[in-house]
C-alpha positions as CSV (number, residue, x, y, z in Angstrom):
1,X,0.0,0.0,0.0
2,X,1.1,3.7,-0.6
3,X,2.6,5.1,1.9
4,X,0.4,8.0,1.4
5,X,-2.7,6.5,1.3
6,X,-1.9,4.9,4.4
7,X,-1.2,8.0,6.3
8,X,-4.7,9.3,5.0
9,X,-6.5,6.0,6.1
10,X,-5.0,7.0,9.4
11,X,-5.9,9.9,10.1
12,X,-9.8,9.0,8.8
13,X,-9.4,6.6,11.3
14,X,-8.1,8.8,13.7
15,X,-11.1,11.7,12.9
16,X,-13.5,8.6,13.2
17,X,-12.7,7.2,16.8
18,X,-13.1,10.7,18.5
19,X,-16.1,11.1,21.0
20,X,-19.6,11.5,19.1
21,X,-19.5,15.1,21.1
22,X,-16.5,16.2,19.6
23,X,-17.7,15.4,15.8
24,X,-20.7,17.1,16.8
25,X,-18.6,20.3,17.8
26,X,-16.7,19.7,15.1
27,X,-19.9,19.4,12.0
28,X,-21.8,22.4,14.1
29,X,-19.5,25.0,12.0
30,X,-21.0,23.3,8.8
31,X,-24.0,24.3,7.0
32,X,-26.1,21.9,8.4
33,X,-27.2,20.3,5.0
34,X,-23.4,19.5,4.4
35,X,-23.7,18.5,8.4
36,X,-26.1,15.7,7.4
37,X,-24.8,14.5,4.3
38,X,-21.3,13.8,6.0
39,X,-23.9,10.6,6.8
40,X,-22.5,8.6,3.4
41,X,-19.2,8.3,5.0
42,X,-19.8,5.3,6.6
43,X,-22.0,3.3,8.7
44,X,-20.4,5.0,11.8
45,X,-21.3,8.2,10.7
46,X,-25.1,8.4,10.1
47,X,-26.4,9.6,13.2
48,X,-23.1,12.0,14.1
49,X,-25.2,15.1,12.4
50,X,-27.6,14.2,15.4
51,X,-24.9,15.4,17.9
52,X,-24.6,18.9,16.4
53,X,-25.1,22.0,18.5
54,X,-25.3,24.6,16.0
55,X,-28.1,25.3,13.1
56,X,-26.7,26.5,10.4
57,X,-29.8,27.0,7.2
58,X,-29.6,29.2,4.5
59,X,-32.0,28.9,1.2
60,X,-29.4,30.5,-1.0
61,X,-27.0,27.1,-0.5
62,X,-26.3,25.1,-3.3
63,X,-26.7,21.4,-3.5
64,X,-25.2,19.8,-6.0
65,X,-24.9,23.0,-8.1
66,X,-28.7,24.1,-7.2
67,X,-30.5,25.5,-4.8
68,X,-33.4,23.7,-3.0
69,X,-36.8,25.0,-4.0
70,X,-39.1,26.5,-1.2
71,X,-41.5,23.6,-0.9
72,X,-38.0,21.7,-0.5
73,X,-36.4,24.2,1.9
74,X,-39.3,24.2,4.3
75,X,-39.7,20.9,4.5
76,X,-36.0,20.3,4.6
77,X,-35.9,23.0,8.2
78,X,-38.9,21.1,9.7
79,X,-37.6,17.9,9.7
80,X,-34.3,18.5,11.5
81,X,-36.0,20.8,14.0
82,X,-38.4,17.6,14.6
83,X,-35.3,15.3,15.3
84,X,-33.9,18.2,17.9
85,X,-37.5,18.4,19.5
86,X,-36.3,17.4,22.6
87,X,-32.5,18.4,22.8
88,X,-30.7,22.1,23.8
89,X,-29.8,24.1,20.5
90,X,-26.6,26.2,21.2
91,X,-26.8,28.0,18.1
92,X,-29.1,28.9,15.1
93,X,-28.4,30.8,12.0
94,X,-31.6,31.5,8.9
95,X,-30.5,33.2,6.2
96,X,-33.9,33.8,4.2
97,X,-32.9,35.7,1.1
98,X,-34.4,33.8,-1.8
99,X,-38.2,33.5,-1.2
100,X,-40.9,35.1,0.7
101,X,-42.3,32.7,3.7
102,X,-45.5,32.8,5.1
103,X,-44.8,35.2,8.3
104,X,-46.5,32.3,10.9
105,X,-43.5,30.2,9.1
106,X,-40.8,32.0,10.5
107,X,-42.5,32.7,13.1
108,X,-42.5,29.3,14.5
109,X,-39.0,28.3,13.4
110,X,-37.8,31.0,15.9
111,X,-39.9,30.6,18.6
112,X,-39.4,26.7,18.3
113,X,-35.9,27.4,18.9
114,X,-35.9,30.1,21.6
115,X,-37.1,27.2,23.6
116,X,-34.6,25.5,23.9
117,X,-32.2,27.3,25.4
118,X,-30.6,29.1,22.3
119,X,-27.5,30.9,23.3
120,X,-26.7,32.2,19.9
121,X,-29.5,33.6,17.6
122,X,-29.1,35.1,14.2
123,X,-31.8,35.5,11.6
124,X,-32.0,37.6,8.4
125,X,-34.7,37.7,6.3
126,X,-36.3,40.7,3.6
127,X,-39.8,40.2,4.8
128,X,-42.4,41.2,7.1
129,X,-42.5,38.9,10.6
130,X,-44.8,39.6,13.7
131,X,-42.1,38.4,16.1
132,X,-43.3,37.1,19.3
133,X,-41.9,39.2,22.0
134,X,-42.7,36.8,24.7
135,X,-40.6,34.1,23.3
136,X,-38.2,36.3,22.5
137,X,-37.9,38.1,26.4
138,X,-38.2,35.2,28.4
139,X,-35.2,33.2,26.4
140,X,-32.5,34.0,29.2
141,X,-30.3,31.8,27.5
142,X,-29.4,34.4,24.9
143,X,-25.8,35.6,24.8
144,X,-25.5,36.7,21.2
145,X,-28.9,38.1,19.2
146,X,-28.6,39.3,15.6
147,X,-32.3,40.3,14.2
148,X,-31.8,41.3,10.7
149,X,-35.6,41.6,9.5
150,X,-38.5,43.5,9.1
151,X,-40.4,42.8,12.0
152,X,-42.5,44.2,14.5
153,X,-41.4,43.5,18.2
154,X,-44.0,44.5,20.5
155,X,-41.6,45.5,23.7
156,X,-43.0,44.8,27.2
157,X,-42.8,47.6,29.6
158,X,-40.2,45.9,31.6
159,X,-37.9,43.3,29.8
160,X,-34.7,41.8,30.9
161,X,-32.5,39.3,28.9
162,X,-29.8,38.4,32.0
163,X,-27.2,36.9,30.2
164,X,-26.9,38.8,26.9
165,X,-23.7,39.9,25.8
166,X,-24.4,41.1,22.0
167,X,-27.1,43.0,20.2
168,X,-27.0,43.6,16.6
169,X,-31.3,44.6,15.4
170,X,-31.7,46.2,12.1
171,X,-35.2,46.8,10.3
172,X,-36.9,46.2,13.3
173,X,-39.9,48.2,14.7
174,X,-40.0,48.3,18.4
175,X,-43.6,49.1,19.9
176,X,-45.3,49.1,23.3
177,X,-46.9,46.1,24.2
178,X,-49.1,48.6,27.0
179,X,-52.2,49.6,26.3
180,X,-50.8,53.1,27.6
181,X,-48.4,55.4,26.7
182,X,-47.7,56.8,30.6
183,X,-44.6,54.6,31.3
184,X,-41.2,54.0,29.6
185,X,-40.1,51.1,27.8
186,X,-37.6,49.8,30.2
187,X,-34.9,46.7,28.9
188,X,-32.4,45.3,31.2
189,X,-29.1,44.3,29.9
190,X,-27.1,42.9,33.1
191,X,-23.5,42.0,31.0
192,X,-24.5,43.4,27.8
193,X,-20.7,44.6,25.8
194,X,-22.5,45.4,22.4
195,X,-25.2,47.1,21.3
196,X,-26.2,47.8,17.6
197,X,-29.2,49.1,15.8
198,X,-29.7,49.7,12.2
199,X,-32.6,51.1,10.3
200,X,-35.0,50.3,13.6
201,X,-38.0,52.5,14.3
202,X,-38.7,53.3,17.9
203,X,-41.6,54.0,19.6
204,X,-42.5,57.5,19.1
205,X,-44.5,58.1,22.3
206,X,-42.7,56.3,25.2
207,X,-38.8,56.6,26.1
208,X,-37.0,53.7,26.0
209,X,-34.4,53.2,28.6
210,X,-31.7,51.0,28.1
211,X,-29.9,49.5,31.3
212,X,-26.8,47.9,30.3
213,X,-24.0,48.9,33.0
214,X,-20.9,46.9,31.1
215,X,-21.9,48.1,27.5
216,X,-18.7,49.4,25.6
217,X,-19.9,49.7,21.9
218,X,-23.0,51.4,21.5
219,X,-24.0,52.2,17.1
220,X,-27.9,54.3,16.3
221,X,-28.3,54.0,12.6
222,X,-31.8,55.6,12.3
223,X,-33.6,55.7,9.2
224,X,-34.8,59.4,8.3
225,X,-38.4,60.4,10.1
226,X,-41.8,61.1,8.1
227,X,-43.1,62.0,12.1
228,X,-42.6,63.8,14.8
229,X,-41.0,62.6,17.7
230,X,-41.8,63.2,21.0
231,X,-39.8,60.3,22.6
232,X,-35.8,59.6,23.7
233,X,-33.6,56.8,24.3
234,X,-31.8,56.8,27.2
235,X,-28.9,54.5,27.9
236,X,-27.5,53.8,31.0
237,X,-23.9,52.5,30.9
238,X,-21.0,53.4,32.8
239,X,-18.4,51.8,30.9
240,X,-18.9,53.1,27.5
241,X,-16.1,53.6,25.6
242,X,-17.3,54.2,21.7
243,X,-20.7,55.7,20.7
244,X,-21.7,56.1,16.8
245,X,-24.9,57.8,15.7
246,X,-26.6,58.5,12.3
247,X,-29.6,60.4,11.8
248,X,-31.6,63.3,11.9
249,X,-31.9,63.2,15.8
250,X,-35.8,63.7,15.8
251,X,-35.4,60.9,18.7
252,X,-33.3,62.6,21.6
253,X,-30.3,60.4,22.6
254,X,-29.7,60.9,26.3
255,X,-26.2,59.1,27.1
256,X,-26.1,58.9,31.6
257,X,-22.5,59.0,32.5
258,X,-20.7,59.3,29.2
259,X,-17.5,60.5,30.5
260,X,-15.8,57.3,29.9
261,X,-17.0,57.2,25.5
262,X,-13.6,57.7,24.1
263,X,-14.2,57.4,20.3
264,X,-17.9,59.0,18.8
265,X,-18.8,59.2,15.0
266,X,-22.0,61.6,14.8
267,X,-23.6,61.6,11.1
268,X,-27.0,64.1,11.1
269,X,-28.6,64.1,7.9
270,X,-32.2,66.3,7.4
271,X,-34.6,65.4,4.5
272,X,-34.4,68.6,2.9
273,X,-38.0,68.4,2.7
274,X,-38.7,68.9,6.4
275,X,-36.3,71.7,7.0
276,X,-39.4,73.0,9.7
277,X,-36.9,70.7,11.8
278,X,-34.2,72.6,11.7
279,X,-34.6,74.1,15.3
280,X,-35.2,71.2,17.0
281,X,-32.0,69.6,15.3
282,X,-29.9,72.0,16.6
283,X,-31.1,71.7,20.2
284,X,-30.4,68.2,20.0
285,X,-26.8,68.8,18.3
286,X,-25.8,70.9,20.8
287,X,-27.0,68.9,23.7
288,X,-25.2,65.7,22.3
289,X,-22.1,67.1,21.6
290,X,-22.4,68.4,25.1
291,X,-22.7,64.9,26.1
292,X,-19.7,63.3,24.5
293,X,-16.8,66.5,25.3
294,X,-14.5,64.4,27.0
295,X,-13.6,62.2,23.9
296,X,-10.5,61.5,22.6
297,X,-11.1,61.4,19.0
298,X,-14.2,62.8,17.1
299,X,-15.9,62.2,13.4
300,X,-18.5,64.8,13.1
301,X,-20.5,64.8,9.6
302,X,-23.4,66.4,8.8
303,X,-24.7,66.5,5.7
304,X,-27.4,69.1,4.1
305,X,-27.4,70.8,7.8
306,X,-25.5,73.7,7.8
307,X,-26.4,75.8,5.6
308,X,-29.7,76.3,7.5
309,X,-28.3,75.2,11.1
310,X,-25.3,77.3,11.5
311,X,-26.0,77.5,15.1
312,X,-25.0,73.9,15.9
313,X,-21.7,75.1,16.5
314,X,-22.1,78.6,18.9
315,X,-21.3,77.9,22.2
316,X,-19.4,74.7,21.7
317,X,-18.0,72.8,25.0
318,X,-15.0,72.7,26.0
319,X,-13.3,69.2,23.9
320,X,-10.7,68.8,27.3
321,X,-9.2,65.5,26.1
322,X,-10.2,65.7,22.1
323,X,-6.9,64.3,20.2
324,X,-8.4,63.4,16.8
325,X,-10.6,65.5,14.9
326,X,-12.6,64.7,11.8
327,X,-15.1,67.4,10.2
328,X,-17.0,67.4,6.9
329,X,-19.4,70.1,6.2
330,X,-17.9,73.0,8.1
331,X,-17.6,76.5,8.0
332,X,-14.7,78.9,9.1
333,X,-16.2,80.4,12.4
334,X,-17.3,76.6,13.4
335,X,-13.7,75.4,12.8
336,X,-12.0,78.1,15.0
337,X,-14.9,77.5,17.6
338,X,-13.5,73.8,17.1
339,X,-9.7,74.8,17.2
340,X,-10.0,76.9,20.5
341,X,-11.9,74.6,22.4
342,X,-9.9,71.4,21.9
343,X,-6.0,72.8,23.6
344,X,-4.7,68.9,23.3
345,X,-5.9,68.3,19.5
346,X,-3.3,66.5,17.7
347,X,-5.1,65.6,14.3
348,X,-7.6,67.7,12.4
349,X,-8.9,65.9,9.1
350,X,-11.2,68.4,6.7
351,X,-12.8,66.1,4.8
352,X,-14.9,67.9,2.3
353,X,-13.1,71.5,2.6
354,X,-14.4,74.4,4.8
355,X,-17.1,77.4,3.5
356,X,-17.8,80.5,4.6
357,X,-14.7,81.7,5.7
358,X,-13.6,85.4,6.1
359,X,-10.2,86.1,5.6
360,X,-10.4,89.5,7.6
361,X,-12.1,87.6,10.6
362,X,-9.1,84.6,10.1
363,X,-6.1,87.1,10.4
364,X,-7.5,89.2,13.8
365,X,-8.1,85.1,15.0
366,X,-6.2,84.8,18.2
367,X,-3.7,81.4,18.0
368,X,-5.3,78.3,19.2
369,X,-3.5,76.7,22.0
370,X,-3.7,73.5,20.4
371,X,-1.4,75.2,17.8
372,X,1.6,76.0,20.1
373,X,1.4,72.8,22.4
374,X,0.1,69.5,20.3
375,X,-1.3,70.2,17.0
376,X,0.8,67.5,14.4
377,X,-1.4,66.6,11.4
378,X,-3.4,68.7,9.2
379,X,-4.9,67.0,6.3
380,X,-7.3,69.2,3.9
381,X,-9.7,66.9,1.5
382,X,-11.9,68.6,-0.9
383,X,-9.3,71.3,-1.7
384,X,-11.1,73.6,-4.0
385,X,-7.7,76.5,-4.5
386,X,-10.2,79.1,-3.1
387,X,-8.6,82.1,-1.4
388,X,-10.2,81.2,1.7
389,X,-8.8,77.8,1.9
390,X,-5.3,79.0,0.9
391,X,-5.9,81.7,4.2
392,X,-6.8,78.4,6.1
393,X,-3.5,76.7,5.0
394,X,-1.6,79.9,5.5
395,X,-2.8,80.6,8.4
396,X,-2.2,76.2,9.9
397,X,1.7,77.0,8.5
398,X,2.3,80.4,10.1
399,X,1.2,79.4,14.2
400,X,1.3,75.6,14.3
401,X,4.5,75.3,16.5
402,X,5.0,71.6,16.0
403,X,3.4,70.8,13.0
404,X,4.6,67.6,11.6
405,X,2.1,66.7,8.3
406,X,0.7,68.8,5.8
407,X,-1.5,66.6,3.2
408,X,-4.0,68.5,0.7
409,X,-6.2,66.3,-1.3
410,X,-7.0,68.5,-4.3
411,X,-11.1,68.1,-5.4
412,X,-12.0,65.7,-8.3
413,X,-13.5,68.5,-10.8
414,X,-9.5,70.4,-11.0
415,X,-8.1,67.7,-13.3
416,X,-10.4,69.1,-15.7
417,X,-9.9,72.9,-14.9
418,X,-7.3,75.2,-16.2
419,X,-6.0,76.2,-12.8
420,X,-2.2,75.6,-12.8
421,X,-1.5,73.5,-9.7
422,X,2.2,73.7,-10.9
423,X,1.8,77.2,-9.7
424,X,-0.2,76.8,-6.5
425,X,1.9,74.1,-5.0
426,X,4.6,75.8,-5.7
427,X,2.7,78.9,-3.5
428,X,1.5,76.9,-1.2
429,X,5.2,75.3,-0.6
430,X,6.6,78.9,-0.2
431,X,4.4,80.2,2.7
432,X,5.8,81.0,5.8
433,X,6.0,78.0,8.2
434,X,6.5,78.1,12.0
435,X,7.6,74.4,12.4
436,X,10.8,73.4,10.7
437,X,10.1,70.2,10.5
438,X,7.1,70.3,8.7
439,X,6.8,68.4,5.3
440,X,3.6,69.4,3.0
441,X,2.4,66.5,0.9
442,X,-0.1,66.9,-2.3
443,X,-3.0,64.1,-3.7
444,X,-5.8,64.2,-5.7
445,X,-9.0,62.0,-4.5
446,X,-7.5,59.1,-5.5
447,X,-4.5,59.3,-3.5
448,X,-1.6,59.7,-6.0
């Protein structure tokens, strides 16, 4: 015999004698159609898929070069759940993305498996689900839940999932379960870590409060509103250490002891359409950013905002411990507002150029004390050769003390002007410069 083909007999042998529990562990990381079929191998195999601990289905699979039909599919995730009727499922993943099911459907799948003691739960699916909330709330099993679906949750006043540890919803509308509208939604998250939400709509009349003392990561993607909004979500954490939010902040975001967030990304967007907003909006603005001053590093976007909220920016706090700035859709005043209030800033990152700036008003500005203590990396995206923008740069080269990086990212449309950028780099590189050691570099938007 081949030596070869003996050490492979071997080690089939060796895969073979291991505990029924460990081939289990082993086929749970399968798709649990390949999971079953591993059945052929031999007579020793066919009930091993039995063992498995993780459910794993997923209608866009191919079989043999095809994918089941629906009829097929169905019948294919009933029968398996009927042969784990009575056992503990660890895990279940359902990737629905090729066919509509009937809603009671999927319905029952999940429920049928939040009963037995599920710790990790992840479903995505296009279409419309009634999810049952009391299957759902009373799993305390749950460590990891991923709902990526279009369903309705109705929420109970007061919810608590004890052991969870991970939260990723998006597309899911979360409604009061109470006839009344008096109390808050209340959810209790003992060792929740991560928390993410995606395209969910809240409930516009009651607060929901959020009690998750060890969450770290907290991320609000909200979709744009069509309503008004008279509710907030509050979230009660005391070890958060990175908060993300994108929207148009109709819902108030109350953050209870956020001096330990460390990294924020705010993105406001307004649907032009409802600019009657605007007011509101920059209430909101104002009291978030007042919320998160004591972070390190900062990505603040908005987009479609400013030119009819200016007054996001007056009265900024004071950024104590701000390192790392990044800014989109700024104008002059903002940016020195910006620059004065952050003494420790190390990086500031334009990333679609700055407006409204008045030269006169940028050469009585006193110097930033950012500028003579800390202030390293200046990088300028969306560089339109405006003379307020080469003020900006003059002005970054004449007072930053320390100044390390200089990097201007020219805008797409001067490739195709006649402006000579021979000319105005060469300008730009014979400006006065404080820091000796400071070395200008020069891209276009793709980096070269």
């Amino acid at each position: 015999m081949d030596s070869n083909a003996a050490t492979e007999v071997g080690e089939m042998d060796m895969i073979s004698n291991l505990h029924e529990s460990i081939l289990g562990h082993m086929l749970s990381f399968l798709p649990t159609i390949e999971a079953i079929r591993t059945n052929v191998l031999s007579k020793s195999w066919i009930d091993v898929w039995k063992s498995i601990k993780c459910l794993k289905f997923d209608d866009s699979l191919l079989i043999h070069g095809k994918k089941m039909q629906k009829e097929e599919f169905v019948c294919f995730v009933n029968t398996v759940l009927f042969h784990f009727a009575n056992s503990t499922i660890q895990g279940f993943s359902l990737c629905l993305t090729c066919y509509n099911y009937d809603s009671p459907q999927v319905r029952a799948w999940i429920s049928s498996v939040l009963e037995r003691g599920v710790q990790k739960l992840n479903i995505q699916y296009a279409d419309k689900v009634l999810l049952s909330s009391n299957s759902l709330f009373s799993c305390i099993s749950l460590v990891e839940l991923v709902l990526q679906m279009r369903c309705t949750l109705n929420v109970p006043i007061s919810a608590c999932l004890p052991n969870l540890q991970s939260l990723h919803i998006s597309g899911v509308r979360l409604v009061s379960d109470s006839c009344t509208c008096s109390n808050d939604i209340s959810l209790s998250f003992p060792v929740l870590k991560v928390f993410e939400a995606r395209g969910c709509e809240w409930s516009t009349m009651q607060d929901i409060s959020i009690q998750a003392p060890l969450l770290e990561r907290l991320s609000i993607k909200n979709s744009l509103s069509n309503e008004a909004c008279k509710s907030a979500i509050k979230v009660f954490s005391t070890c958060l250490t990175d908060f993300s939010y994108e929207g148009d902040l109709e819902q108030e975001i109350i953050l209870f002891d956020p001096s330990s967030i460390r990294s924020a990304s705010i993105v406001i967007v307004i649907d032009e359409d409802r600019m009657d907003r605007i007011k509101k909006l920059v209430f909101q603005a104002r009291k978030l950013l007042g919320q998160i001053h004591q972070v390190e590093q900062l990505k603040l976007l908005f987009y479609k905002v400013l030119i009819n909220a200016k007054g996001i920016f007056n009265h900024l706090p004071a950024f104590g411990r701000l390192t790392n700035l990044q800014l989109n859709e700024v104008t002059g005043e903002a940016l020195l507002h910006f620059l004065h209030n952050s003494p420790f800033l190390d990086t500031l990152v334009l990333l679609n150029g700055v407006c409204d700036l008045n030269k006169d008003v940028l050469a009585a500005a006193s110097v930033p004390l950012c500028f003579l203590s800390s202030f390293r990396v200046f990088q300028f995206n969306g560089f339109n050769v405006k003379e307020h923008e080469l003020c900006l740069v003059k002005f970054v080269l004449a007072n930053a003390a320390i100044l390390e990086r200089v990097t201007i990212c020219t805008a797409f449309w001067l490739r195709y002007s006649d402006i000579d950028m021979g000319k105005v780099k060469g300008q730009i590189l014979s400006l006065p410069k404080y820091s000796r050691s400071c070395m200008i570099k020069f891209c276009d938007v793709n980096g070269s």
